[in-house]
C-alpha positions as a Python dict, from the first residue, in 0.01 Angstrom:
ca = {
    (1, 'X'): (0, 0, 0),
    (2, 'X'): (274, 268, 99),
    (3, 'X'): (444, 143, -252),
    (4, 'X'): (94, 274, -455),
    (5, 'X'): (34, 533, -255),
    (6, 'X'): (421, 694, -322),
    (7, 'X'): (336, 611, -687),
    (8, 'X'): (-39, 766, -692),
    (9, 'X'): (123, 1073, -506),
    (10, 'X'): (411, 1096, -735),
    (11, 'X'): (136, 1091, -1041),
    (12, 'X'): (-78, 1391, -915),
    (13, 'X'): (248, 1606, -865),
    (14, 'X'): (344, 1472, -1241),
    (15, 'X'): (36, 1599, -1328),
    (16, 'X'): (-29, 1943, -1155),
    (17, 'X'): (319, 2000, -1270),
    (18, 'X'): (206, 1956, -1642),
    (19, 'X'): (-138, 2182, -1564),
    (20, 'X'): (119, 2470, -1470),
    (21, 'X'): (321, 2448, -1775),
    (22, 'X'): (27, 2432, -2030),
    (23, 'X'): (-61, 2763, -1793),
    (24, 'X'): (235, 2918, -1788),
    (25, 'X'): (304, 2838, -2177),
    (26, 'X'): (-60, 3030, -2252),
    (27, 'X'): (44, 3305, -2061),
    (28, 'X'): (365, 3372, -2256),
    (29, 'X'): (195, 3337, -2577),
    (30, 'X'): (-51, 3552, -2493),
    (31, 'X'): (202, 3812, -2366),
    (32, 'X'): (403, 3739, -2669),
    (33, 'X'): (89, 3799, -2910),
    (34, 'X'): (-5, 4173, -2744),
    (35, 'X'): (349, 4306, -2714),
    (36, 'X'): (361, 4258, -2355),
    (37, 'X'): (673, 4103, -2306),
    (38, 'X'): (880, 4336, -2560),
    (39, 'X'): (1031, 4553, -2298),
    (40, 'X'): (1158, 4246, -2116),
    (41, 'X'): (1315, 4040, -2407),
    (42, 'X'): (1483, 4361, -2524),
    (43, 'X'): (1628, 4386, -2142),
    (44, 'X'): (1742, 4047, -2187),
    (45, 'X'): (1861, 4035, -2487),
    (46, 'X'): (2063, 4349, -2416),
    (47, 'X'): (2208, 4203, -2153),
    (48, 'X'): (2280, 3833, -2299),
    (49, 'X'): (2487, 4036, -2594),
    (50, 'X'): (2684, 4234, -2308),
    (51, 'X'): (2749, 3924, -2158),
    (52, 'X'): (2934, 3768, -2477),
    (53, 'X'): (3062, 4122, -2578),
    (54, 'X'): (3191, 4113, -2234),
    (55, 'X'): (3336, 3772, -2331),
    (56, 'X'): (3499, 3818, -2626),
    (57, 'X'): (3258, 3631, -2781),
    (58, 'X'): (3070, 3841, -2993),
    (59, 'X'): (3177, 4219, -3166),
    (60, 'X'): (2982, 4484, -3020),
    (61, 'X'): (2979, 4860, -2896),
    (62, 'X'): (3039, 4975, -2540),
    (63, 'X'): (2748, 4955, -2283),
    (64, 'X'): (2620, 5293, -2381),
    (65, 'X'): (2310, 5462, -2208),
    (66, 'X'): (2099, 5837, -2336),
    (67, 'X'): (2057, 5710, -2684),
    (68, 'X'): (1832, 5877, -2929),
    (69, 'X'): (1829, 5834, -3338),
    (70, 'X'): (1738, 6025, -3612),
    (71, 'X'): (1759, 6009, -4020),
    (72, 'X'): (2106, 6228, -4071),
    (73, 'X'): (1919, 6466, -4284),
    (74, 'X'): (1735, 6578, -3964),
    (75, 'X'): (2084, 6634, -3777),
    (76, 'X'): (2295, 6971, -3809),
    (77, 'X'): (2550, 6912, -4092),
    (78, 'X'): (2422, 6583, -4184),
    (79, 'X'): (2296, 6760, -4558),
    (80, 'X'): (2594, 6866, -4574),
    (81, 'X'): (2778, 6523, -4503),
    (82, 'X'): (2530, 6361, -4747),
    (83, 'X'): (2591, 6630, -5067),
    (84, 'X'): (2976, 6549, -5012),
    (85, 'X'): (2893, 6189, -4993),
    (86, 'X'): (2704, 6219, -5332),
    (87, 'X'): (2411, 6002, -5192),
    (88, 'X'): (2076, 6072, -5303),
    (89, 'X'): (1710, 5966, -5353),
    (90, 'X'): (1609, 5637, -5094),
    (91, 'X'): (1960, 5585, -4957),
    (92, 'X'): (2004, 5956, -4909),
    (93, 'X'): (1659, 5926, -4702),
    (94, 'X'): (1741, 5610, -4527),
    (95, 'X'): (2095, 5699, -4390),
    (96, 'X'): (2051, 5715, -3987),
    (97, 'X'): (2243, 5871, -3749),
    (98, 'X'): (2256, 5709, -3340),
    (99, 'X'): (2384, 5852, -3097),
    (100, 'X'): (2486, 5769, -2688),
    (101, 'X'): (2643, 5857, -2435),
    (102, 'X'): (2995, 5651, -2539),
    (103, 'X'): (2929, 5542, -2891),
    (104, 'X'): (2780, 5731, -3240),
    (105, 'X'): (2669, 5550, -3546),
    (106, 'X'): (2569, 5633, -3892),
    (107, 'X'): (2440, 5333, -4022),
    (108, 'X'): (2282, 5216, -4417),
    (109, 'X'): (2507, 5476, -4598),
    (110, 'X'): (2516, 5247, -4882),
    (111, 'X'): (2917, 5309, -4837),
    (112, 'X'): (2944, 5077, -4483),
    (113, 'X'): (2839, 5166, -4126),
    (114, 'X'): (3074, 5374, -3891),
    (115, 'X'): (3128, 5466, -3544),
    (116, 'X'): (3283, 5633, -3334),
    (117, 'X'): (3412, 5503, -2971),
    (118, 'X'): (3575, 5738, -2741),
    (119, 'X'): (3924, 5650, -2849),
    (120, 'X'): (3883, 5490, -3206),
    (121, 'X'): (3692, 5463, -3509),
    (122, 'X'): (3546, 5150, -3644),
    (123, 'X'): (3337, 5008, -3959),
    (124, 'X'): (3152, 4700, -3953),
    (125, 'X'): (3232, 4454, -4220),
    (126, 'X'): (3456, 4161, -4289),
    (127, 'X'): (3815, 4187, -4064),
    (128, 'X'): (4122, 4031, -3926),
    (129, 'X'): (4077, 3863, -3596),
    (130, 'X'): (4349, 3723, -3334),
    (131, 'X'): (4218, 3425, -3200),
    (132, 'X'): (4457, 3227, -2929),
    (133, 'X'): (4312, 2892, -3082),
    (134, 'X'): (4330, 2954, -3492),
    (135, 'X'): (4512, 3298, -3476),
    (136, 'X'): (4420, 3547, -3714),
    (137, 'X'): (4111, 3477, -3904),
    (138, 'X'): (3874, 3673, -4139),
    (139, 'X'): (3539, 3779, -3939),
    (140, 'X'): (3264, 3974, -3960),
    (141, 'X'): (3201, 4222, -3721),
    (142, 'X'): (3333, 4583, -3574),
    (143, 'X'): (3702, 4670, -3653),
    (144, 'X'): (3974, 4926, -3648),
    (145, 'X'): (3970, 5202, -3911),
    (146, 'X'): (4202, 5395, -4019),
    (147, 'X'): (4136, 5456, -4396),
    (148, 'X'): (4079, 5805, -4376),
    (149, 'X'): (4310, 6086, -4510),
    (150, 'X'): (4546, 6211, -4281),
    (151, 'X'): (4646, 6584, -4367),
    (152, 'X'): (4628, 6777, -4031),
    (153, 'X'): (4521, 7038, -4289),
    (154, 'X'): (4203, 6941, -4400),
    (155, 'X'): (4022, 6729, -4739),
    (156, 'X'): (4113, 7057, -4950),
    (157, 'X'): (4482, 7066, -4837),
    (158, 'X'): (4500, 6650, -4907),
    (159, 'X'): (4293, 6722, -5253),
    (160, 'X'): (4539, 7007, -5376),
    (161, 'X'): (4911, 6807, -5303),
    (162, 'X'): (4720, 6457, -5461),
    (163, 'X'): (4597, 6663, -5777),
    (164, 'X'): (4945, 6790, -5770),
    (165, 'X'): (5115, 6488, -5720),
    (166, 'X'): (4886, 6324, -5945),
    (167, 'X'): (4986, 6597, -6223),
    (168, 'X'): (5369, 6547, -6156),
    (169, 'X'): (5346, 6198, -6238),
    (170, 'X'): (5183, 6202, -6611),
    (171, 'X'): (5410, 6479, -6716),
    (172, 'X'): (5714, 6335, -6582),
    (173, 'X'): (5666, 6036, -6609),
    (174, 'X'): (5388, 6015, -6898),
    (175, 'X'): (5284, 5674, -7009),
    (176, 'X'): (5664, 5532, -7055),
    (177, 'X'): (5774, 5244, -6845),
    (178, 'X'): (6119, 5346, -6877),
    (179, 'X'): (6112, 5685, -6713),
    (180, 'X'): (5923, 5528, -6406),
    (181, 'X'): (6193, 5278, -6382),
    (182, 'X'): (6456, 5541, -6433),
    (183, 'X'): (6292, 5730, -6150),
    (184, 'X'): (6208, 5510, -5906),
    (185, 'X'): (6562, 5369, -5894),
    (186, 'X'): (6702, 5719, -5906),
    (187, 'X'): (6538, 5818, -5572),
    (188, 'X'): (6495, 5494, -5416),
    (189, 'X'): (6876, 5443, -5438),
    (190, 'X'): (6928, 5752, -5208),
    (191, 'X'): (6926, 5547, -4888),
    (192, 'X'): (7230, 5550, -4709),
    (193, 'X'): (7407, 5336, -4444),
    (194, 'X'): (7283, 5355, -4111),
    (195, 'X'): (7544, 5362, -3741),
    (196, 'X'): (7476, 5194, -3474),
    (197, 'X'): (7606, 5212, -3118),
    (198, 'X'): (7511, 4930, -2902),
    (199, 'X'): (7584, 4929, -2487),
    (200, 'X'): (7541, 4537, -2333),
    (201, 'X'): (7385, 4661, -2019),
    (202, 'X'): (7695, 4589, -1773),
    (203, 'X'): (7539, 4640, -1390),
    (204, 'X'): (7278, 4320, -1259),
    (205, 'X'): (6971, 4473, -1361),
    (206, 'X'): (7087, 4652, -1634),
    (207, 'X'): (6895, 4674, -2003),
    (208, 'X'): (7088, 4725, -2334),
    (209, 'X'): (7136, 5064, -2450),
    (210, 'X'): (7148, 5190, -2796),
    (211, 'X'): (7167, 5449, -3048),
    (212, 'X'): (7061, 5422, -3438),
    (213, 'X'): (7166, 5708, -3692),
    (214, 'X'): (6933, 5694, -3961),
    (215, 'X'): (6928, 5899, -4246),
    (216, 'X'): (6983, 6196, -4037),
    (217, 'X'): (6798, 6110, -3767),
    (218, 'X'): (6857, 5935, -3428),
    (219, 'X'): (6665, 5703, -3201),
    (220, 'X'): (6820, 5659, -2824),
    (221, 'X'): (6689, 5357, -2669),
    (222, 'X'): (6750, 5326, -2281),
    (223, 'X'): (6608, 5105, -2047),
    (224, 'X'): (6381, 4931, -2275),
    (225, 'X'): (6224, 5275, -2348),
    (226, 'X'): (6291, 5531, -2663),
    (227, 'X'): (6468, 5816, -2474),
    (228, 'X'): (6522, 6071, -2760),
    (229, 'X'): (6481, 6084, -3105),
    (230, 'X'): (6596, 6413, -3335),
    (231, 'X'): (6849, 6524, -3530),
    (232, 'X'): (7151, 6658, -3277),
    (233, 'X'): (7421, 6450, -3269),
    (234, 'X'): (7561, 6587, -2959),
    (235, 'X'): (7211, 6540, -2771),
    (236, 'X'): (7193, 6212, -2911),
    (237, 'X'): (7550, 6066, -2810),
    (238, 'X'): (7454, 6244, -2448),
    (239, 'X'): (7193, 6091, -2415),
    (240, 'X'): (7324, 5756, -2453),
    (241, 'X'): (7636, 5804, -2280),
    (242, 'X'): (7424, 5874, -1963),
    (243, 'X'): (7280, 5497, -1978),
    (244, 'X'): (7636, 5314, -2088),
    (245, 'X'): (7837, 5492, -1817),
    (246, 'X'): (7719, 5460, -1491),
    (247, 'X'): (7762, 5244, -1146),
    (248, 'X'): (7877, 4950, -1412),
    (249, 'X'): (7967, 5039, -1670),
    (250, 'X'): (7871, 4892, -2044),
    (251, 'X'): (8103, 4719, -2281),
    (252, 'X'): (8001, 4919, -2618),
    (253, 'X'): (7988, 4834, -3008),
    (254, 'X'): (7951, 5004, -3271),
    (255, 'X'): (7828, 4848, -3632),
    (256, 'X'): (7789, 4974, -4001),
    (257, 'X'): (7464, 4827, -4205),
    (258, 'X'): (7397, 4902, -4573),
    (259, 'X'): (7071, 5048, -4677),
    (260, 'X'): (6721, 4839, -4717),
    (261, 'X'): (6647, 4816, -5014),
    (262, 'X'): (6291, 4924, -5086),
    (263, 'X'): (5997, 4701, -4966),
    (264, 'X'): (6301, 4497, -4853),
    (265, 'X'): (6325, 4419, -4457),
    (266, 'X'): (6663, 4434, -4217),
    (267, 'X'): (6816, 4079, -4159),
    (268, 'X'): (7026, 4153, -3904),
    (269, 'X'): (7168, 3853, -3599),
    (270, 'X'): (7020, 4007, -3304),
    (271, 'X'): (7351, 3819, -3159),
    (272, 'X'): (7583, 4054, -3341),
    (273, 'X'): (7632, 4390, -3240),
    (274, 'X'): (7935, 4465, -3411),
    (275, 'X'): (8278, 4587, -3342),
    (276, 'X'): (8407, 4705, -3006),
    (277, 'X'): (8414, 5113, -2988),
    (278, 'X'): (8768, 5063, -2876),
    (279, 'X'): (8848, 5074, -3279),
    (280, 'X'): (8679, 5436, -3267),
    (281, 'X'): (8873, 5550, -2966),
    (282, 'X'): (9220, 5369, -3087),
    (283, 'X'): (9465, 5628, -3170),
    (284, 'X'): (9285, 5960, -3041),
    (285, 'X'): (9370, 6097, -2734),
    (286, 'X'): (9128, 6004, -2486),
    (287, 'X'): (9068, 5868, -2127),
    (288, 'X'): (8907, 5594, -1964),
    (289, 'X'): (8881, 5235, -1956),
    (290, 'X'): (8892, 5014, -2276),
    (291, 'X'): (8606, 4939, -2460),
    (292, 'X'): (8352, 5194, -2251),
    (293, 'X'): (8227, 5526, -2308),
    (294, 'X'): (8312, 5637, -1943),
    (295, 'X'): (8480, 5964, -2028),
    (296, 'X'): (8373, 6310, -2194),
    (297, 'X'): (8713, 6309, -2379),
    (298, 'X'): (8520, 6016, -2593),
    (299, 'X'): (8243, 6233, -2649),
    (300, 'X'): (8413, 6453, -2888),
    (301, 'X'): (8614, 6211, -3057),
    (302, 'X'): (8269, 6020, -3070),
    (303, 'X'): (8087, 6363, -3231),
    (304, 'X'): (8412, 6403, -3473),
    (305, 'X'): (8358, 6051, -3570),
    (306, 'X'): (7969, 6038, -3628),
    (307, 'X'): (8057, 6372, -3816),
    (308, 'X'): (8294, 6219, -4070),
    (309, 'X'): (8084, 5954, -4125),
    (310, 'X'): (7754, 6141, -4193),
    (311, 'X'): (7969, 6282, -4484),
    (312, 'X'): (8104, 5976, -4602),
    (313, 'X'): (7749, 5827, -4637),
    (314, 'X'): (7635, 6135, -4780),
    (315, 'X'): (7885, 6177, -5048),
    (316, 'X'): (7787, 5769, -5153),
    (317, 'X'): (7416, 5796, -5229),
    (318, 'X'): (7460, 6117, -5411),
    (319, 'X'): (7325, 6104, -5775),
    (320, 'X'): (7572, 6120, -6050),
    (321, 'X'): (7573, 6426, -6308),
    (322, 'X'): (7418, 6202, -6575),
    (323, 'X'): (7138, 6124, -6346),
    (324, 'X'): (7045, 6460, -6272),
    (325, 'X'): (7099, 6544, -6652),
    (326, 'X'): (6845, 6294, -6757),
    (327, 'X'): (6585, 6372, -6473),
    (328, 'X'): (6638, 6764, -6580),
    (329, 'X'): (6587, 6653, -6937),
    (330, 'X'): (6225, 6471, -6790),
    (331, 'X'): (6131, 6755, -6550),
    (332, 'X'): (6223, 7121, -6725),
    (333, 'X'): (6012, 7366, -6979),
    (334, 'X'): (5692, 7124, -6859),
    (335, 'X'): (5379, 7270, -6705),
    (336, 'X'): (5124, 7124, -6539),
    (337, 'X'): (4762, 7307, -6405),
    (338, 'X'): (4598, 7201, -6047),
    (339, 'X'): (4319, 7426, -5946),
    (340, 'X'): (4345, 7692, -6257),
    (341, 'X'): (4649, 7748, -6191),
    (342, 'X'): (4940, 7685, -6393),
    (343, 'X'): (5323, 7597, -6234),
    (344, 'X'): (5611, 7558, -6480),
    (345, 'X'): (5881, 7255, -6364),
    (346, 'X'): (6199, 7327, -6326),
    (347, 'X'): (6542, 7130, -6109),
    (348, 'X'): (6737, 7281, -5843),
    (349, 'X'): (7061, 7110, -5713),
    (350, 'X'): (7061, 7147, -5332),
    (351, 'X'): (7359, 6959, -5165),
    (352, 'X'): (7373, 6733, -5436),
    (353, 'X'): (7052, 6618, -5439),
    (354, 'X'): (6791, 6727, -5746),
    (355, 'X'): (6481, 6879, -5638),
    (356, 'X'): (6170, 6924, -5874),
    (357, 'X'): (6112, 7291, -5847),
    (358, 'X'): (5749, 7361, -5913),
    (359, 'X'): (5679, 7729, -5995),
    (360, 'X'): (5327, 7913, -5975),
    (361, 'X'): (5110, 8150, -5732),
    (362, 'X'): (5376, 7980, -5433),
    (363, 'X'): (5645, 7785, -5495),
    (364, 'X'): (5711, 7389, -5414),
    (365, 'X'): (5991, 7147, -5416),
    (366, 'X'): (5937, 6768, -5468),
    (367, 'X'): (6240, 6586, -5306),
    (368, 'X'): (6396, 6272, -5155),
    (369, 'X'): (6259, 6225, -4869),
    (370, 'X'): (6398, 5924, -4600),
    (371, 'X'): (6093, 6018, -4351),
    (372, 'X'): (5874, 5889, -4650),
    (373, 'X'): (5839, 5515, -4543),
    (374, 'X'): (5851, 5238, -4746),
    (375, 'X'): (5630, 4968, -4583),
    (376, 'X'): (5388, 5064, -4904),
    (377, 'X'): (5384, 4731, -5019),
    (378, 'X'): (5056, 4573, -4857),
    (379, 'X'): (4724, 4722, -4776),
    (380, 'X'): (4561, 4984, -5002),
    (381, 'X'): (4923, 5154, -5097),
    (382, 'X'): (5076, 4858, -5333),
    (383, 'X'): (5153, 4929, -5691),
    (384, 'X'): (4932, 4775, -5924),
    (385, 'X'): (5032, 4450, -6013),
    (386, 'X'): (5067, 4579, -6363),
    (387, 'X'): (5259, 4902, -6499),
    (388, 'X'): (5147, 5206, -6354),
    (389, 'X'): (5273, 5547, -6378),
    (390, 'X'): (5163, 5537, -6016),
    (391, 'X'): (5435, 5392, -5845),
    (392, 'X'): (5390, 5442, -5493),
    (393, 'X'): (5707, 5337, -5342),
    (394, 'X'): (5934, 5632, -5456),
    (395, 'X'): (6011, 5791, -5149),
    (396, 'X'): (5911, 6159, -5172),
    (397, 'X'): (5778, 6480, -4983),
    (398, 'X'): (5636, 6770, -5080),
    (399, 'X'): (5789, 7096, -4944),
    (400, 'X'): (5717, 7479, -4992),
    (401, 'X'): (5973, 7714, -4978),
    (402, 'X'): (5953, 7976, -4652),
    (403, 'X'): (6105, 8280, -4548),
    (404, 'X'): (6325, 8281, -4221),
    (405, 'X'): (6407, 8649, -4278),
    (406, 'X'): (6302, 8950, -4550),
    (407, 'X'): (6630, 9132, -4462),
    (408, 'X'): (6874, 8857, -4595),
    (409, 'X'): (6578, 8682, -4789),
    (410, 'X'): (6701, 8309, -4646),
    (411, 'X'): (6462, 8063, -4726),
    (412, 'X'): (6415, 7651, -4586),
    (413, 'X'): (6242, 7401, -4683),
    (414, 'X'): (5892, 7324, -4486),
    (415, 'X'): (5710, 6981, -4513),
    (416, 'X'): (5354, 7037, -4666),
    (417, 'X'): (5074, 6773, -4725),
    (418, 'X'): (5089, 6428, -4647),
    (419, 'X'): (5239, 6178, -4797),
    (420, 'X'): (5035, 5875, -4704),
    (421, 'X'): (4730, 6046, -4872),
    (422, 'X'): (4884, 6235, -5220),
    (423, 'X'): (5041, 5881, -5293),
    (424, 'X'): (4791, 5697, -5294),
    (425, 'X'): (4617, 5542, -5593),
    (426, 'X'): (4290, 5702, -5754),
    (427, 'X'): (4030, 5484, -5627),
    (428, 'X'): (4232, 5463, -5270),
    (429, 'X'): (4219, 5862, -5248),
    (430, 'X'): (3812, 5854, -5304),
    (431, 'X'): (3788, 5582, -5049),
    (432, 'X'): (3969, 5750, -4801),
    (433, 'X'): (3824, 6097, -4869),
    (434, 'X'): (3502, 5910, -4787),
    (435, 'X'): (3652, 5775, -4470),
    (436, 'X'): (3781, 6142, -4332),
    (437, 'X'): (3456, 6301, -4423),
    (438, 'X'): (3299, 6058, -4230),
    (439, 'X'): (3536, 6067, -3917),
    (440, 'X'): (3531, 6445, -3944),
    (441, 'X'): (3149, 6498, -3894),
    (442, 'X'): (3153, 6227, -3639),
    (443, 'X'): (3446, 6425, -3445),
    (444, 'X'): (3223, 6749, -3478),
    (445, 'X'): (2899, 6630, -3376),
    (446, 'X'): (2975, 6362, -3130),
    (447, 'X'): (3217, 6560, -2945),
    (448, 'X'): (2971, 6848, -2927),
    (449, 'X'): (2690, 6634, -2840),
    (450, 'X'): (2904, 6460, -2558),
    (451, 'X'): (2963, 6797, -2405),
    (452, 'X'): (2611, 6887, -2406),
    (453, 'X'): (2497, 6533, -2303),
    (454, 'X'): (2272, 6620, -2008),
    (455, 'X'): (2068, 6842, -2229),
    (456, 'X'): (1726, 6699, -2385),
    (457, 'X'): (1734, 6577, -2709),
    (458, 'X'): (1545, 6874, -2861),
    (459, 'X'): (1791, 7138, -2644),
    (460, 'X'): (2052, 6948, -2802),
    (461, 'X'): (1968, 6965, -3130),
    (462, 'X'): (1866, 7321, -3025),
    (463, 'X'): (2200, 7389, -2903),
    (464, 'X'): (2356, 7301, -3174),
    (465, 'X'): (2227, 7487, -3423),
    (466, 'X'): (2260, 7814, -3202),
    (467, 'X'): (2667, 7705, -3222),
    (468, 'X'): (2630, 7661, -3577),
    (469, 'X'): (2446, 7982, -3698),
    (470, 'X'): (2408, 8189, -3332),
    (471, 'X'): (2203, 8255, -3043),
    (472, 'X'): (1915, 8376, -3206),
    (473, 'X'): (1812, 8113, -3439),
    (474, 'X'): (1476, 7928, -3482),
    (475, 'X'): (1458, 7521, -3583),
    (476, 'X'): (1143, 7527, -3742),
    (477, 'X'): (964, 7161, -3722),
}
C-alpha cells in the first residue's frame, strides 16, 4: 500500500506540474501575441549580448546609455555630409544617425556603417581577428579604421598636393615604363648606411642601451624605453652616454649596415652587435677604460667621428651628373595646371641632391625624402600588379619654400601635405576621402553632443544649431 500510494502521489504532482506548464506556456503566448513582453526580451537580450561582448565572444559597442536616433538629414550638418557623400534619392533618405552617451553610429550609408568610440573609429564589415586557438582569421564584425586621409590640414589641403602629385606623375613620367623605372631607382637608391652604437647593459639589472643614426635622424633607446629621437648628434651621443656609463659600466659596439632596399626588410643577428668602440677611440687621445664610453674626452672624438661619417654616407648615395641630366631633361620647360592654376617645372641642385622645383602662385619642391616610409607594399598603398605610372614606393615629400628672414631673404624648406594620402592610388584617395569626411562629422557632432549630453534631445539639437548659426536662431519643425 505505501508502494501505490508513493506512486499515486508521485502521479498527481506529475500531473499538476504539467497543468502549470500548459498555464504558464498560454500566458507567454498571450504576452508574446499583445506586445507585452517586448520591454523584457529587449532587457534580456541586451544584456545576454553584453554578456558575450563582455566575453569576447561576440563584436559589439560599449554599454552605452541616453541614446536617441534620427535620419542624418534631420541632424545639423548631416545635408551637408550627405551632398559630399554624393548620396541621393532612398539611400540619401534612409541613412541614420545614433547617438549615446559613449558610442555614435551612422548606419545604411550604402558606403558601410561607422562609429565612433571614445578612443577609435570602427566600420563594420569583414576583418582580421586574433584568436589564441586559430590565430588570425577573417570575421565579420566591428574593426579598427584607419582609412581616412590624414592631412592635419584638412580634405582641400590633401585634394590640392594629390591633384598635384597626381599631375607630376603624367608629365614626368607620362605613359613610358622606362622613365618610371629610371625614377624610381634614381630616388629609391638615395638610402644611405645607417650607425649603430650598441651598450650590453653591464650592472645586474641593467637593459641594453642603444643608439641608431638613420638617415639623419637618431633614435636613443634606454632602459627598454625610446629616450630621444631628433636630429643633434651631440644630444643624441649624451643621451646615450648617460645609460652606458654609470655604477657599471657597459662594454660598447659600434656596427655599419647598408641600406634596405625598398619594400626589402633588415636581416640583421640580433647576436651581433658589431665591433668594439675601442676601434673608434684607438689612436685619439682620450681617457678611460677600454672598450667603454666612461669619459667626456670620448664624447668629442665620438661627435668628430659620427661627423665624418655622416659625410662619407652622404657623399655615396649622391646622384651622378648624368642622373640629374636625364631627370632635368624629364622635368624642365613642362607645365602642369591644379586648381586653374598653372606651375612651370623646373630642377634645383641642393647639396647634391635634385629637387623638382614647381613654380606658380607659391612655390614647391618635390624631393627625396627618408621620412617617407617604405612599408607601401601591402594594404591599399601597393603598386598595381601591372605598370602604372603610379608607383607608390618612390620615397618623396612635398615641401614649400619659406622665409626665415626679408632682410637677408634666407629661405628653408617646410614639409607640406601628407604623404600617405597624395600617394595613394585614384580609387584609394576617393575611399579614403570618404573615410575622413565621415570621421570628421563624427568628431564634430559627437564631441559636441558629448559635451552637451545632459541636455534633452530637442535642447541638443537646439544647441547646436545656435553654435552653428548663433544665439538667435529658430529650428522650425
Amino acid at each position: 500500500m505505501d508502494s501505490r500510494r508513493g506512486t499515486q502521489g508521485w502521479t498527481m504532482q506529475k500531473l499538476i506540474t504539467i497543468i502549470l506548464l500548459v498555464l504558464v506556456m498560454a500566458l507567454v503566448i498571450y504576452g508574446i501575441t499583445i506586445g507585452g513582453f517586448g520591454p523584457l526580451v529587449d532587457r534580456a537580450e541586451g544584456a545576454f549580448n553584453e554578456v558575450l561582448i563582455f566575453l569576447g565572444i561576440k563584436d559589439g559597442p560599449p554599454s552605452v546609455t541616453n541614446c536617441f536616433k534620427k535620419f542624418l538629414f534631420d541632424v545639423p550638418g548631416g545635408n551637408e555630409l550627405l551632398d559630399s557623400l554624393g548620396l541621393d534619392g532612398e539611400v540619401r533618405r534612409n541613412v541614420k544617425f545614433e547617438y549615446c552617451e559613449n558610442v555614435c553610429t551612422l548606419n545604411d550609408t550604402s558606403l558601410g556603417d561607422y562609429r565612433r568610440l571614445s578612443d577609435s573609429y570602427e566600420i563594420f564589415g569583414e576583418g582580421l581577428v586574433y584568436n589564441d586557438v586559430v590565430g588570425s582569421e577573417r570575421k565579420m564584425g566591428w574593426h579598427e579604421y584607419e582609412d581616412y586621409l590624414k592631412d592635419p590640414d584638412g580634405i582641400k589641403s590633401s585634394e590640392f598636393y594629390w591633384e598635384l602629385y597626381d599631375q607630376l606623375v603624367k608629365a614626368i613620367i607620362g605613359e613610358s615604363k622606362e622613365n618610371s623605372m629610371f625614377v624610381d631607382r634614381l630616388y629609391s637608391s638615395r638610402f644611405s648606411k645607417d650607425l649603430t652604437f650598441y651598450g650590453n647593459g653591464g650592472g645586474l639589472f641593467d637593459k641594453p642601451s642603444s643608439a641608431l643614426w638613420k638617415e639623419g635622424e637618431w633614435i636613443v633607446m634606454g632602459d627598454g624605453e625610446k629616450v630621444y629621437t631628433g636630429l643633434d648628434d651631440r644630444k643624441a651621443i649624451e643621451t646615450f652616454k648617460s645609460y652606458v656609463d654609470d655604477a657599471y659600466d657597459d662594454k660598447v659596439y659600434y656596427q655599419i649596415r647598408d641600406p634596405v632596399p625598398v619594400g626589402g626588410s633588415s636581416m640583421s643577428n640580433s647576436d651581433y652587435h658589431g665591433e668594439s668602440i675601442q676601434e673608434i677611440f684607438g689612436g685619439t687621445n682620450v681617457e678611460g677604460d677600454e672598450g667603454e664610453f666612461d669619459h667626456y674626452t670620448k664624447t668629442e672624438a665620438l661627435i668628430d667621428y659620427v661627423t665624418k661619417k655622416k659625410i662619407e654616407f652622404s657623399e655615396a648615395v649622391k646622384p651622378s651628373s648624368e642622373e640629374v641630366a636625364k631627370l632635368r631633361s624629364l622635368v624642365e620647360s613642362k607645365k602642369v595646371i591644379v586648381d586653374e592654376e598653372v606651375y612651370d617645372l623646373g630642377i634645383k641642385v641642393h647639396n647634391g641632391f635634385p629637387l623638382i622645383i614647381i613654380s606658380g602662385d607659391k612655390e614647391y619642391a618635390l624631393a627625396f625624402s627618408p621620412r617617407v616610409k617604405l612599408n607601401l607594399l601591402s594594404g591599399t598603398r601597393k603598386p598595381a600588379e601591372k605598370f602604372s605610372p603610379y608607383h607608390v614606393s618612390i620615397p618623396l615629400n612635398f615641401y614649400s619654400w619659406e622665409i626665415v628672414s626679408l632682410d637677408d631673404g634666407e629661405r628653408f624648406l617646410k614639409p607640406v601635405g601628407s604623404w600617405e594620402d597624395y600617394m595613394l592610388f585614384e580609387n584609394d584617395f576617393k575611399l579614403f576621402r570618404t573615410g575622413r569626411l565621415i570621421k570628421d562629422f563624427l568628431d564634430k557632432t559627437c564631441g559636441f553632443l558629448s559635451y552637451y549630453r545632459d541636455l534633452s534631445e530637442d535642447e541638443l539639437m537646439l544647441r547646436y544649431y545656435q553654435n552653428l548659426y548663433g544665439p538667435n536662431v529658430l529650428v522650425m519643425r
